[in-house]
PyMOL Python script that loads the backbone (N, CA, C, O; Angstrom):
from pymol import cmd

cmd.read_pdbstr("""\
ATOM      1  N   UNK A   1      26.567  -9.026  -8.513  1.00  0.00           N
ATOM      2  CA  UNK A   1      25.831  -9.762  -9.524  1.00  0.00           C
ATOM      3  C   UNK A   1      24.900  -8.814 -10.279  1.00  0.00           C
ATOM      4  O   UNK A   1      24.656  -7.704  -9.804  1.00  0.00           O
ATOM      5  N   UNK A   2      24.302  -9.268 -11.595  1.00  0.00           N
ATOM      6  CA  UNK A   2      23.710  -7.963 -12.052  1.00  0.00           C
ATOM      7  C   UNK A   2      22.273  -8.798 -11.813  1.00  0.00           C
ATOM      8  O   UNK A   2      21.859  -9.919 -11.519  1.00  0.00           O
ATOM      9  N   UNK A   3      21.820  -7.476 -12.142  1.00  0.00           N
ATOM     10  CA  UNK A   3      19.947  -7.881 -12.292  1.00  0.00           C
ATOM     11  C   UNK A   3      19.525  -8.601 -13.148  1.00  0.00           C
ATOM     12  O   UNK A   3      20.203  -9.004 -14.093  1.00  0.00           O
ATOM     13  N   UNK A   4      18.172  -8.909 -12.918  1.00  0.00           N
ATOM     14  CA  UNK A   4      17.555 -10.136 -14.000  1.00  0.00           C
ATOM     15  C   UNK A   4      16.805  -8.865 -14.870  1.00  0.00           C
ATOM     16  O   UNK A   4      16.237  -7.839 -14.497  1.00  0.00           O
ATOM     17  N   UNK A   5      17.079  -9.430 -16.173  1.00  0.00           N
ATOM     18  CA  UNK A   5      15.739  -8.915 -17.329  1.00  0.00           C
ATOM     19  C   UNK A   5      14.886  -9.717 -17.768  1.00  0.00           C
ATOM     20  O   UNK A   5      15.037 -10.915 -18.010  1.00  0.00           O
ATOM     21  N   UNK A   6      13.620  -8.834 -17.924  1.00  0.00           N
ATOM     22  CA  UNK A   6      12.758  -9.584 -18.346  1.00  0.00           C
ATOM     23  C   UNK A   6      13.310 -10.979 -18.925  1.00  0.00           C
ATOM     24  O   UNK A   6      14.461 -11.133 -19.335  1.00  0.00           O
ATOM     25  N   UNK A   7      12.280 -12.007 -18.895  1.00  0.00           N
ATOM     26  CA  UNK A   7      12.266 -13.199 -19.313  1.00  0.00           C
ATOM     27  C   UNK A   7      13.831 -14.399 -19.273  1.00  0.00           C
ATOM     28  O   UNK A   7      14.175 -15.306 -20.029  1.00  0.00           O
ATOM     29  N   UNK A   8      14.498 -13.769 -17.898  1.00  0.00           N
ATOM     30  CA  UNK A   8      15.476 -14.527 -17.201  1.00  0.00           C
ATOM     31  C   UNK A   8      14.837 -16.182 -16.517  1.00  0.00           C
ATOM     32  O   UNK A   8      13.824 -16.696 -16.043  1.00  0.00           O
ATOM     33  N   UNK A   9      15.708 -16.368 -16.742  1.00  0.00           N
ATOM     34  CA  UNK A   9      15.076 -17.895 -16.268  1.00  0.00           C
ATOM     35  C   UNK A   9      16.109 -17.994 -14.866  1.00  0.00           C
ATOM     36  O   UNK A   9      17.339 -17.931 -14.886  1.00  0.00           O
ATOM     37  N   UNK A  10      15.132 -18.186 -13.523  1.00  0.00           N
ATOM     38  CA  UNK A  10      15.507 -18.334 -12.521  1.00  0.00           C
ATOM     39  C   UNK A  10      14.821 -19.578 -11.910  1.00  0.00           C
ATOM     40  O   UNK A  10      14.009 -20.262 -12.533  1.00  0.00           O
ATOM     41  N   UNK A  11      15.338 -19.890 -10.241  1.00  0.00           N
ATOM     42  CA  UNK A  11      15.023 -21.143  -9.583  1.00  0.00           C
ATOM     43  C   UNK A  11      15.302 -20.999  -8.045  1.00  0.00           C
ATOM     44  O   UNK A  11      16.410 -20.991  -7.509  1.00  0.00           O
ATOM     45  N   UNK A  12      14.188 -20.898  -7.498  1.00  0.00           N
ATOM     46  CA  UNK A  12      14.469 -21.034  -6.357  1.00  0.00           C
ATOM     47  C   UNK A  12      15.102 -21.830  -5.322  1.00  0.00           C
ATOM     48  O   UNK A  12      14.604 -22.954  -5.263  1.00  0.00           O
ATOM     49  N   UNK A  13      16.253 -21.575  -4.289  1.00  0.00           N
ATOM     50  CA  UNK A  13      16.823 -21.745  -3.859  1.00  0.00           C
ATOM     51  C   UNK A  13      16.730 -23.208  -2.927  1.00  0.00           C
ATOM     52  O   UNK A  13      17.482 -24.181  -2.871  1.00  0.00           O
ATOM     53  N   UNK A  14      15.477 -22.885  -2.250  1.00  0.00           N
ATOM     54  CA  UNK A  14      14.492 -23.808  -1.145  1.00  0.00           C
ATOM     55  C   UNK A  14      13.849 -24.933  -1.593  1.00  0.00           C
ATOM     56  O   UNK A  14      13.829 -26.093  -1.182  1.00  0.00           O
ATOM     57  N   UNK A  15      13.196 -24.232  -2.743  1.00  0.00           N
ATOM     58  CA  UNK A  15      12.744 -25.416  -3.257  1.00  0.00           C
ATOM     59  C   UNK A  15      12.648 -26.593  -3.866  1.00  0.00           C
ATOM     60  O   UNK A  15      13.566 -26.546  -4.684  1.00  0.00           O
ATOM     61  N   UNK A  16      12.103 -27.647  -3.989  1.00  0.00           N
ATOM     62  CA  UNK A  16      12.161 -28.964  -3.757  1.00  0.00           C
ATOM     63  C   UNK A  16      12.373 -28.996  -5.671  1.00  0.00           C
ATOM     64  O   UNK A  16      12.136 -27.997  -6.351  1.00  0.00           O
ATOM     65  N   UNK A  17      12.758 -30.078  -6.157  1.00  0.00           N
ATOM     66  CA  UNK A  17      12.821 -30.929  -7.367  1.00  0.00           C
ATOM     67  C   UNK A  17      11.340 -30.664  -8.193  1.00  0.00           C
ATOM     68  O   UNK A  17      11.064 -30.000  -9.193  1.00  0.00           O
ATOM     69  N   UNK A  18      10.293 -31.770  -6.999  1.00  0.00           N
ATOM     70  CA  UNK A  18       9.134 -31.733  -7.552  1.00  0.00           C
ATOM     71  C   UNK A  18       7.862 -30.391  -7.675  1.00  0.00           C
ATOM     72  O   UNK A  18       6.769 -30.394  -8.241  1.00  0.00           O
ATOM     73  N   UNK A  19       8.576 -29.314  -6.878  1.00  0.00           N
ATOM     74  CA  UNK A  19       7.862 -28.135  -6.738  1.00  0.00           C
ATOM     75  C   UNK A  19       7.714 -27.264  -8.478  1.00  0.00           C
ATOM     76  O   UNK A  19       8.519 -27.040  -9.381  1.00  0.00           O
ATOM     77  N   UNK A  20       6.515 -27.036  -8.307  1.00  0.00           N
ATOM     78  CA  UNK A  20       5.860 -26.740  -9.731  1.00  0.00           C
ATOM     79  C   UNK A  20       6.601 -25.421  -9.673  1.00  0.00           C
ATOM     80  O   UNK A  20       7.129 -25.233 -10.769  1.00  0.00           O
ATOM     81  N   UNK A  21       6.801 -24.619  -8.988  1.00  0.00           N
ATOM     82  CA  UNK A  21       7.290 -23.247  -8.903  1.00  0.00           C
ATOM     83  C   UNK A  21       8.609 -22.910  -8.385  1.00  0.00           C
ATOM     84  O   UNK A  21       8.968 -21.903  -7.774  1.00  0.00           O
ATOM     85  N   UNK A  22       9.447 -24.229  -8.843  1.00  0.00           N
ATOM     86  CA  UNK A  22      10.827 -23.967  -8.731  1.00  0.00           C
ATOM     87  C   UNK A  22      11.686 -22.908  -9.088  1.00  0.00           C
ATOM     88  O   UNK A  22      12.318 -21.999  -8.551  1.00  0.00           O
ATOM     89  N   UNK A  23      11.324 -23.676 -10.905  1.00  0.00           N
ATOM     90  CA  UNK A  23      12.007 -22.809 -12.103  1.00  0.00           C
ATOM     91  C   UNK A  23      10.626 -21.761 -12.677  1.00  0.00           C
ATOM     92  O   UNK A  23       9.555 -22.072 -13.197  1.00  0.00           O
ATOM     93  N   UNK A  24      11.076 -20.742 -12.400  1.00  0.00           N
ATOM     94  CA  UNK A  24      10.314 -18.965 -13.446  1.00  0.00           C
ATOM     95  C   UNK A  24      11.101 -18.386 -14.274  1.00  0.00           C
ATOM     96  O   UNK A  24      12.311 -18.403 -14.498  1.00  0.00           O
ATOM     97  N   UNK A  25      10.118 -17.826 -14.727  1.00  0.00           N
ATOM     98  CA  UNK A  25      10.617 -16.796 -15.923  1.00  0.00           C
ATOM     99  C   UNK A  25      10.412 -15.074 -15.327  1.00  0.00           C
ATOM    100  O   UNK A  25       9.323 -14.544 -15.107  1.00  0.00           O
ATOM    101  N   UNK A  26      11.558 -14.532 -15.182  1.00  0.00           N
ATOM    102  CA  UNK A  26      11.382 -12.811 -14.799  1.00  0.00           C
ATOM    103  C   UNK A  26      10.717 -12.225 -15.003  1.00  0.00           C
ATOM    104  O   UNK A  26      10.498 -12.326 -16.210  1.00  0.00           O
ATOM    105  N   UNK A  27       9.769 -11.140 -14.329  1.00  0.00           N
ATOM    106  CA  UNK A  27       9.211 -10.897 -14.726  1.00  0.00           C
ATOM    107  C   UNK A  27       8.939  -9.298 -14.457  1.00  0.00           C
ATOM    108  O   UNK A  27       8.500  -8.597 -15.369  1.00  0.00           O
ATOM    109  N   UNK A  28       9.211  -8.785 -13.214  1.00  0.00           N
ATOM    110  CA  UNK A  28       9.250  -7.953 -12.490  1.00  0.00           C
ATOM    111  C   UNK A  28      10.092  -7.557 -11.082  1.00  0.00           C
ATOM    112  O   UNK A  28      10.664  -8.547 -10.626  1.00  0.00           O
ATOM    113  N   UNK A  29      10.286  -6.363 -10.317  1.00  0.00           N
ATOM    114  CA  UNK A  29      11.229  -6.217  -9.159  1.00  0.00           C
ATOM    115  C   UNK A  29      10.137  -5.766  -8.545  1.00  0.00           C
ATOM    116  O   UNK A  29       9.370  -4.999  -9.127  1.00  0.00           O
ATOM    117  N   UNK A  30       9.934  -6.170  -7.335  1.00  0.00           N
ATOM    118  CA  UNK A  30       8.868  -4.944  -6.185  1.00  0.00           C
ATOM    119  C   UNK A  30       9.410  -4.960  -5.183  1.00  0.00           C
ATOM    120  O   UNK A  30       9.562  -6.049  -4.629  1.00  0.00           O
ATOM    121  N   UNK A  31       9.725  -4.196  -4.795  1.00  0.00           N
ATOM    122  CA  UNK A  31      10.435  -2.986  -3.459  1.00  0.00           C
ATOM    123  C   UNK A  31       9.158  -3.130  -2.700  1.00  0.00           C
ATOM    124  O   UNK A  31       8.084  -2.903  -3.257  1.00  0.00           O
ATOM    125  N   UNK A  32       9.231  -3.499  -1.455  1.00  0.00           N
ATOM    126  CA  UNK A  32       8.264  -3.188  -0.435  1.00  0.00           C
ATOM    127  C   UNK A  32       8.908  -2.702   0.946  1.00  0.00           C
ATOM    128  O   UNK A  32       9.819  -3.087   1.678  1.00  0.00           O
ATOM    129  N   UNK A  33       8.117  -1.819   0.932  1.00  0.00           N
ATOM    130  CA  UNK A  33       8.626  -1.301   2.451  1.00  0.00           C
ATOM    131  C   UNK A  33       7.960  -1.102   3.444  1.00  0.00           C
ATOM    132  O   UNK A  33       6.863  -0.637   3.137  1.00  0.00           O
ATOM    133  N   UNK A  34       8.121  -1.254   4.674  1.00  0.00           N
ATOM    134  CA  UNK A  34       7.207  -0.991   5.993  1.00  0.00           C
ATOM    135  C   UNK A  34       7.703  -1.928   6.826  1.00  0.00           C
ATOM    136  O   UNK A  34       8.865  -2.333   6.796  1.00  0.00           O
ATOM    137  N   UNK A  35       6.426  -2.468   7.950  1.00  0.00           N
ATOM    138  CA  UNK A  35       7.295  -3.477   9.047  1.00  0.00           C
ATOM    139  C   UNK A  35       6.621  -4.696   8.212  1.00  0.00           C
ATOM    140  O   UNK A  35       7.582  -5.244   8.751  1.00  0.00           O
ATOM    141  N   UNK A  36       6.044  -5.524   7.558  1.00  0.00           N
ATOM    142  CA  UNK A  36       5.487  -6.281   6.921  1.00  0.00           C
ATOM    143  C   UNK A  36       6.278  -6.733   5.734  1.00  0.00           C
ATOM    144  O   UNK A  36       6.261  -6.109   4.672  1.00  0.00           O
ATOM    145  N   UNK A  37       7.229  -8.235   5.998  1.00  0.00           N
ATOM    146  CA  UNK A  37       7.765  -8.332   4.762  1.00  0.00           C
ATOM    147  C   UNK A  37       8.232  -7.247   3.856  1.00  0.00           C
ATOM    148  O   UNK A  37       7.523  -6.961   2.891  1.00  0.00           O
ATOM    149  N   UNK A  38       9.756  -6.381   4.137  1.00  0.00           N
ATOM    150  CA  UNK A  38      10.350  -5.179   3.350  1.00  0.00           C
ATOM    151  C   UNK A  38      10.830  -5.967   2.454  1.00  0.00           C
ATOM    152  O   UNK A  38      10.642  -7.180   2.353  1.00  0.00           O
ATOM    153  N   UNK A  39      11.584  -5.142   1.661  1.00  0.00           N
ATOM    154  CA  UNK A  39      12.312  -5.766   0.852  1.00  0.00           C
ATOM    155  C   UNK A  39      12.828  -6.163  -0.638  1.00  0.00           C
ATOM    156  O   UNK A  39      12.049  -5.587  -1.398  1.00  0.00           O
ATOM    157  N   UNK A  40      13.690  -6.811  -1.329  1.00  0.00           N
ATOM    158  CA  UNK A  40      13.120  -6.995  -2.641  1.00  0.00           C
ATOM    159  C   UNK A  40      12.388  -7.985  -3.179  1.00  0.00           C
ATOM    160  O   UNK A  40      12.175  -8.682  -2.186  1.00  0.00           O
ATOM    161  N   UNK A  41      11.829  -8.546  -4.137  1.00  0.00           N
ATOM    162  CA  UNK A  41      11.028  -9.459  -4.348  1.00  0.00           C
ATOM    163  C   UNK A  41      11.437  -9.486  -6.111  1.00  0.00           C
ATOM    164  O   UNK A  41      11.805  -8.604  -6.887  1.00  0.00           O
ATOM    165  N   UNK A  42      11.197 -10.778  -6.247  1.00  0.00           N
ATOM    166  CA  UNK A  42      10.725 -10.910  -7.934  1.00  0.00           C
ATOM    167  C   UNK A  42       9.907 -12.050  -7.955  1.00  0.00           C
ATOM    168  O   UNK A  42       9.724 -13.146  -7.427  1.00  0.00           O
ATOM    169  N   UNK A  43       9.267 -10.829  -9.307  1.00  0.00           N
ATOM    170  CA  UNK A  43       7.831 -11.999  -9.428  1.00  0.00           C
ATOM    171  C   UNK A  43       8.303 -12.964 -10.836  1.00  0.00           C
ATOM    172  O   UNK A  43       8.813 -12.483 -11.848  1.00  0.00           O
ATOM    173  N   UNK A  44       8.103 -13.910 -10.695  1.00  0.00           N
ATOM    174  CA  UNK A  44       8.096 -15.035 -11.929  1.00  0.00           C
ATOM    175  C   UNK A  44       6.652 -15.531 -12.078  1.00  0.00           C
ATOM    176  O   UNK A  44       5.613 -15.422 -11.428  1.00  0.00           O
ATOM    177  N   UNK A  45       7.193 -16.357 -13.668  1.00  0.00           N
ATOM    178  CA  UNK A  45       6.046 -17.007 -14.127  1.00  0.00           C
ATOM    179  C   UNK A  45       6.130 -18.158 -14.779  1.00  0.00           C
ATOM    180  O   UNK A  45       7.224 -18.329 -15.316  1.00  0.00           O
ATOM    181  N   UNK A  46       5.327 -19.036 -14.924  1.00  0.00           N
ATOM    182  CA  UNK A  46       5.665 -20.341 -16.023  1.00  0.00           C
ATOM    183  C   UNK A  46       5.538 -20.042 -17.222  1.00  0.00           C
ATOM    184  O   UNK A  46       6.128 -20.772 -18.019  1.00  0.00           O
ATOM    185  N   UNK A  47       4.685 -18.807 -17.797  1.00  0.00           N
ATOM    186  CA  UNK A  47       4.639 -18.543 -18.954  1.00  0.00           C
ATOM    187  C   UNK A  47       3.167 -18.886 -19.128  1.00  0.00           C
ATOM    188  O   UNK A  47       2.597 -18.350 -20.077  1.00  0.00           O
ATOM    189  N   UNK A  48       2.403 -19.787 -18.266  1.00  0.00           N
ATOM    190  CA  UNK A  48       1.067 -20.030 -18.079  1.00  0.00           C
ATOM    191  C   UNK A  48      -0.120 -19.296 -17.502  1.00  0.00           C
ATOM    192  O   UNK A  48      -1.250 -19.780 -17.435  1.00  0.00           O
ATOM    193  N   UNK A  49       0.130 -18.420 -17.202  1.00  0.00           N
ATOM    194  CA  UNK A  49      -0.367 -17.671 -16.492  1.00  0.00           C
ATOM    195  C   UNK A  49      -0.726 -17.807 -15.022  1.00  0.00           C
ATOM    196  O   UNK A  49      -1.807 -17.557 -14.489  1.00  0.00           O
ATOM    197  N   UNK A  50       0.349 -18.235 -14.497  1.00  0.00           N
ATOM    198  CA  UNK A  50       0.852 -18.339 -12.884  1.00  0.00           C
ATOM    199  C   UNK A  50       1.922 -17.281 -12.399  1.00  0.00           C
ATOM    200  O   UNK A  50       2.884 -16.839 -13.027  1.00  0.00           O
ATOM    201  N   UNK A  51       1.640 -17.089 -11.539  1.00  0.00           N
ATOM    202  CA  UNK A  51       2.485 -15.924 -10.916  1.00  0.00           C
ATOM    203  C   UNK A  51       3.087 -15.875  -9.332  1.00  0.00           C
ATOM    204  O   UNK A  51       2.383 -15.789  -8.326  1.00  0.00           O
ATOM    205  N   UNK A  52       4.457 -15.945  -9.360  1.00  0.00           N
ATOM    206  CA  UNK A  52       4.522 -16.120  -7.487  1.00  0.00           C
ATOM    207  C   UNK A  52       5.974 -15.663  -7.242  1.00  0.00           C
ATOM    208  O   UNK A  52       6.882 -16.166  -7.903  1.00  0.00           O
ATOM    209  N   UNK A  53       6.212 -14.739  -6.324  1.00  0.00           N
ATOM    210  CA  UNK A  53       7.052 -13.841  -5.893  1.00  0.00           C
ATOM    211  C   UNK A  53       8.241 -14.695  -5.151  1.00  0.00           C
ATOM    212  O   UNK A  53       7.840 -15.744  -4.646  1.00  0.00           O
ATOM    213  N   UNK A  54       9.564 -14.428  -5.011  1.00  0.00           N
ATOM    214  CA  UNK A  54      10.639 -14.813  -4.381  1.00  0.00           C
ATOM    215  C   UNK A  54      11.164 -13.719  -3.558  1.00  0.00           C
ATOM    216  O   UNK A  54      10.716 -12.586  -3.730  1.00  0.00           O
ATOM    217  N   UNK A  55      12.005 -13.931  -2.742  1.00  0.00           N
ATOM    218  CA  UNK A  55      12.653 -12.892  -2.169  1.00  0.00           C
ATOM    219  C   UNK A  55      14.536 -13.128  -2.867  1.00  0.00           C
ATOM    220  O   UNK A  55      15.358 -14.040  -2.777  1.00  0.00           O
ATOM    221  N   UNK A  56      14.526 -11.784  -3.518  1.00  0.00           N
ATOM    222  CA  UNK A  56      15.458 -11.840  -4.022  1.00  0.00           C
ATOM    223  C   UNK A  56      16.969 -12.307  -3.993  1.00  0.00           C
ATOM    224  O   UNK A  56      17.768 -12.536  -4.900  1.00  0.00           O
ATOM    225  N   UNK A  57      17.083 -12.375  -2.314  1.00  0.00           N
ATOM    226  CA  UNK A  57      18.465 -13.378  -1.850  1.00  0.00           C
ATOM    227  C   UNK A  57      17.968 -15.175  -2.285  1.00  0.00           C
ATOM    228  O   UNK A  57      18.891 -15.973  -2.449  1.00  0.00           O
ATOM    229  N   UNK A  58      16.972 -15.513  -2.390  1.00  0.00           N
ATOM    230  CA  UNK A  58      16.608 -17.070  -2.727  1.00  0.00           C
ATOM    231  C   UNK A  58      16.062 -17.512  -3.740  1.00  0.00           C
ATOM    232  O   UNK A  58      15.243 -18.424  -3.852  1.00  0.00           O
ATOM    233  N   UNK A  59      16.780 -16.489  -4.916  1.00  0.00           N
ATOM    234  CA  UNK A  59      16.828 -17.595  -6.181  1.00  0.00           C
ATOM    235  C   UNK A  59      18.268 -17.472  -6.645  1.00  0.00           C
ATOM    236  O   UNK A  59      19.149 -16.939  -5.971  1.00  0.00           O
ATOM    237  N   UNK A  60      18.426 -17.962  -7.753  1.00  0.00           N
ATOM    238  CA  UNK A  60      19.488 -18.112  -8.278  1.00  0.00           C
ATOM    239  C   UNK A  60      19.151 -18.287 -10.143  1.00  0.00           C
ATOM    240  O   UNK A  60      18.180 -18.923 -10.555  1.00  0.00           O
ATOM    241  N   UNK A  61      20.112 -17.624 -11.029  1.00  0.00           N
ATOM    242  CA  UNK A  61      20.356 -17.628 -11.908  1.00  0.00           C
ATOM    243  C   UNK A  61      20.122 -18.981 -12.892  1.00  0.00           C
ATOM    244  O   UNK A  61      20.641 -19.911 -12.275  1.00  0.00           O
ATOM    245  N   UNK A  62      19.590 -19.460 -14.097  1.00  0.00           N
ATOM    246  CA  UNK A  62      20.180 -21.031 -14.837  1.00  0.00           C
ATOM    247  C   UNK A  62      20.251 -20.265 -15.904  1.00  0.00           C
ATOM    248  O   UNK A  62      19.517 -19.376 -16.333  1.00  0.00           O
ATOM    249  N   UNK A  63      21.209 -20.718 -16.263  1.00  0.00           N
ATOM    250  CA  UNK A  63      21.826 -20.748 -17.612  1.00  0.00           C
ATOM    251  C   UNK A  63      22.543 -22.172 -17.904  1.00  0.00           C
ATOM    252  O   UNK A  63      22.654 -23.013 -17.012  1.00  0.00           O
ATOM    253  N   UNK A  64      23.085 -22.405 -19.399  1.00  0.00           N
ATOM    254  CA  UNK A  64      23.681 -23.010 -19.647  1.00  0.00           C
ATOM    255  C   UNK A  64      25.156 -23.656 -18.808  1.00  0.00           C
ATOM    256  O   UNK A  64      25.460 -24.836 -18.629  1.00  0.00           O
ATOM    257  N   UNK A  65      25.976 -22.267 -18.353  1.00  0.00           N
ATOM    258  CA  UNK A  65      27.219 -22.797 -17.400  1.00  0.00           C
ATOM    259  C   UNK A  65      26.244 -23.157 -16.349  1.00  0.00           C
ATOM    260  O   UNK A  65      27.167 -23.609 -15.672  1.00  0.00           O
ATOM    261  N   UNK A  66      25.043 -23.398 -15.480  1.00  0.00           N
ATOM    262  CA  UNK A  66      25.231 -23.418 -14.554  1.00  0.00           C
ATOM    263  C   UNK A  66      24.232 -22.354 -13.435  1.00  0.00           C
ATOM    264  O   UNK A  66      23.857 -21.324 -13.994  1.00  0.00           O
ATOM    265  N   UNK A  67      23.965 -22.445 -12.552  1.00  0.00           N
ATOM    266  CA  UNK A  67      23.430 -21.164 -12.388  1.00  0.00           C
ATOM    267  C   UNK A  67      24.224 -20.455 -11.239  1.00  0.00           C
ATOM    268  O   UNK A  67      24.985 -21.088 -10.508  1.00  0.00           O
ATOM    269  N   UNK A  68      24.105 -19.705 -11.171  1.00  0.00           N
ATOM    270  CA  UNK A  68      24.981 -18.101 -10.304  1.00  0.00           C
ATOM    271  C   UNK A  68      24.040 -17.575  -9.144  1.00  0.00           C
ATOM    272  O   UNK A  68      22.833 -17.512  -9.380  1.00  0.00           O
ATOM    273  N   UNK A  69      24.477 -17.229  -8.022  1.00  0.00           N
ATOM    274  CA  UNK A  69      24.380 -16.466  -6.801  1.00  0.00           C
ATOM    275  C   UNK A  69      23.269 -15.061  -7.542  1.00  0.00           C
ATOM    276  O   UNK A  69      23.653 -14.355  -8.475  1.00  0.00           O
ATOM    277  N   UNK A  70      22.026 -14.933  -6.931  1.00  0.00           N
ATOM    278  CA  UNK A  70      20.758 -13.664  -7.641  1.00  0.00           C
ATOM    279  C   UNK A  70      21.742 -12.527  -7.199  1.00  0.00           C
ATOM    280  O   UNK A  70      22.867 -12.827  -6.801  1.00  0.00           O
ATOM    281  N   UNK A  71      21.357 -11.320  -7.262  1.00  0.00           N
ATOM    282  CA  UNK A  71      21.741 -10.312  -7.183  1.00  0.00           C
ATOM    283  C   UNK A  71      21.130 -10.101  -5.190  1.00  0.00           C
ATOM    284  O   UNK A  71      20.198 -10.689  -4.642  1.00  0.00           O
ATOM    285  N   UNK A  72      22.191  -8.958  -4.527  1.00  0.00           N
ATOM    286  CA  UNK A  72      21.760  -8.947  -2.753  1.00  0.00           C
ATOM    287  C   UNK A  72      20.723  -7.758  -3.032  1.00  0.00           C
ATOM    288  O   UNK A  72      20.636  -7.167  -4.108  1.00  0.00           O
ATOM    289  N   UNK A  73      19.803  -7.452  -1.678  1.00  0.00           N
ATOM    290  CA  UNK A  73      19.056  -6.754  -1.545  1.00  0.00           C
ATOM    291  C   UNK A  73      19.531  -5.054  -1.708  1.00  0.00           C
ATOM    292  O   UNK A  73      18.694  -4.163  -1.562  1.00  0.00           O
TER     293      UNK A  73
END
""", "prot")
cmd.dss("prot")
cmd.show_as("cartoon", "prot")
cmd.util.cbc("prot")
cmd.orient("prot")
């Protein structure tokens, strides 16, 4: 799968219907490494100035067809 660019519209996997922080807008990739949560991450936003990180296997793509499987770690 390819990567998200800026201002991709994604949706987390887990989360609920009514969850305010379902659907984001791309925003960034952060690589963390150590024994503490490694990994990849993307940060989204509403465009409001809210901000909150996913782990990159648990979102998924929306688009028009539909949305698509995120890119693996």
């Amino acid at each position: 799968m390819r990567e998200p660019v800026f201002g991709d519209l994604m949706r987390g996997v887990h989360a609920s219907a009514d969850n305010p922080q379902r659907d984001g807008y791309y925003v960034r990739t952060i690589c963390r490494t150590g024994r503490l949560n490694p990994g990849k991450f993307y940060e989204l936003t509403d465009k409001r100035g809210r901000f909150w990180r996913y782990p990159s296997k648990g979102v998924v793509f929306v688009d028009g067809s539909g949305p698509t499987v995120g890119s693996d770690a």
